[in-house]
C-alpha positions, 0 to 999 in steps of 0.5 A, a space after each residue: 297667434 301667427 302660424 309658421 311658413 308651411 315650409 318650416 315644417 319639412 326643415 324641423 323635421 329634418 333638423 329633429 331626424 339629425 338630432 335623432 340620428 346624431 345621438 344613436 350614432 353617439 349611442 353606438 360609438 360608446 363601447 360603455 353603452 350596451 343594449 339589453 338585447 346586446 347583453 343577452 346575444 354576448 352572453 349566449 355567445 359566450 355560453 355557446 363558445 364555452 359549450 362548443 369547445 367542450 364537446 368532447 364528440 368532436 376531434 382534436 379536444 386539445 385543440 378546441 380548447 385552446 382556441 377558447 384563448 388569444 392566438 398571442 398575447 398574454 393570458 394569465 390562467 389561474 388553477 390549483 394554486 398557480 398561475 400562468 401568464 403565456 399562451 404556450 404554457 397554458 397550452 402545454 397545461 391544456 395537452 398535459 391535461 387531455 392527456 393525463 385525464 381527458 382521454 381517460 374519460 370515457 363518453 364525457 359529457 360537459 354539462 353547463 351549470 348556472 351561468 352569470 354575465 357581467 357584460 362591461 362593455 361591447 368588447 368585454 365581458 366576464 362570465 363566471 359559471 359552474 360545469 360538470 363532466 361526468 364519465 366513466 373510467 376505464 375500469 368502468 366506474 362512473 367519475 365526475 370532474 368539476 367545478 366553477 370557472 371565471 373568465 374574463 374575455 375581450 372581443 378583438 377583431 370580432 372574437 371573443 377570447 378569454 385573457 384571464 380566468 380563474 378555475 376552482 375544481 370541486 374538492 374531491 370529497 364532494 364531487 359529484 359521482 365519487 361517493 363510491 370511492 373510499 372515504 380516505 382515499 387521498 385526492 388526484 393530485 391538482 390539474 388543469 381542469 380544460 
């Protein structure tokens, strides 16, 4: 058997280094390619988006929570049966809220339930999970908002916001919190929950 040139080493190795770096520069470019360790870090960073926005111990709520979206664009937001589409409608949603009922909430707590990641690609993702605010009401009862909520979020300039999202509030009757409310008592009428 006749060996090869000691010198054919050192360029098959080199041809194999190409190849190699060849495909994890493909691997990389593939925006559909996510690794697992990817997924987990977009799927915390998300969660803690979500959390950080929601810490209602900080100033400006309002503020926060409208920083969850795009600065421009359109953004569609379905709650209680409608839909919005604009960023300044979504925002005059989030201040009617915080003003209707978020200042009301005294010592609100946001406390993240089961959480899912559906990562698509690098720069989308959905993430679908279940929260709760309990609080107190000034007349001193203890109170519970919440809910599931769904977004859809894309990645641009190395941010994530939410550009579509649906949120369903737990009927009344079964709220955590308001078991000490009148049985007939007729539900608060629909909100934005943010």
């Amino acid at each position: 058997m006749r060996s090869l040139p000691h010198r054919a080493f050192p360029v098959a190795a080199a041809v194999v280094a190409a190849v190699a770096a060849l495909s994890m520069l493909t691997a990389c470019a593939d925006p559909l390619r996510v690794s697992p360790a990817d997924r987990r870090a977009i799927a915390d960073t998300l969660s803690a988006l979500v959390s950080n926005a929601y810490d209602f111990s900080k100033p400006e709520p309002a503020a926060r929570l409208l920083s969850l979206y795009p600065d421009s664009g359109r953004i569609i937001s379905a709650v209680a049966g409608r839909v919005t589409t604009t960023r300044d409608t979504l925002a005059g949603e989030i201040a009617g809220f915080w003003q209707r009922v978020g200042r009301n909430m005294q010592h609100p707590r946001f406390v993240l339930g089961s959480t899912y990641v559906d990562v698509i690609t690098r720069n989308a993702a959905v993430l679908t999970l279940v929260y709760s605010i309990p609080h107190t009401t000034p007349q001193g009862a203890p109170h519970t908002v919440s809910g599931a909520w769904t977004m859809l979020w894309r990645r641009e300039n190395g941010r994530w916001r939410i550009v579509q999202e649906h949120l369903s509030d737990t009927p009344a009757s079964t709220a955590p919190g308001l078991a000490s409310e009148a049985p007939f008592a007729s539900p608060p009428p629909p909100s934005h929950q943010h």
